[in-house]
Residue, then its C-alpha position, 0 to 999 in steps of 0.5 A: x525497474x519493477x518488471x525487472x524481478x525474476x523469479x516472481x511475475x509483474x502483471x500490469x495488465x488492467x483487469x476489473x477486480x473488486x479488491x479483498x482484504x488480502x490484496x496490498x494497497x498502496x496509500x497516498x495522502x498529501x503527496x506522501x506515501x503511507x506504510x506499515x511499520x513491522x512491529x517486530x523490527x522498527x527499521x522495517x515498513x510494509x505495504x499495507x493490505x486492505x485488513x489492516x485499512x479503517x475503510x479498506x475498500x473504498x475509492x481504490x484503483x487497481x493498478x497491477x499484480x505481483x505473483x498474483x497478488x493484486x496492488x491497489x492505489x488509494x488517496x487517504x483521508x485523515x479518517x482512514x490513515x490511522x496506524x500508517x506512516x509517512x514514509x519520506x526517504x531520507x527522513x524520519x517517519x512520521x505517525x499519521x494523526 
């Protein structure tokens, strides 16, 4: 389970919190999960944090943070997914047009 992470710290505690470029956010479009893809090792995704969105800051909602780090949850348009990926376990990941 996710609290389960020793040595690092999980905060679920709701707090009101305007997101920043650094915090990570955790993209959702059409059921499906959207990640980063490690440019460096192709096998390797990554949440994404808000700099690296086309429009970071709207419509997210906080949801919890890890070692302080704040995670946000924000459903996707088609206009604001560019350079995410679909994420499906078990599947090949697809890059979002």
């Amino acid at each position: 389970m996710i609290q389960d992470i020793i040595p690092h710290q999980y905060d679920n505690h709701y707090i009101e919190y305007q997101p920043q470029i650094t915090d990570f956010c955790i993209c959702i479009k059409d059921g499906t999960v959207l990640l980063c893809q490690d440019k460096k090792e192709k096998n390797s995704w990554y949440i994404p944090t808000f700099k690296e969105l086309a429009e970071p800051l709207y419509g997210a909602v906080y949801l919890f943070a890890i070692d302080g780090r704040h995670y946000f949850l924000k459903q996707m348009t088609g206009k604001d997914d560019t350079g995410l990926i679909a994420y499906v376990e078990d599947a090949e990941p697809q890059p979002q047009r």
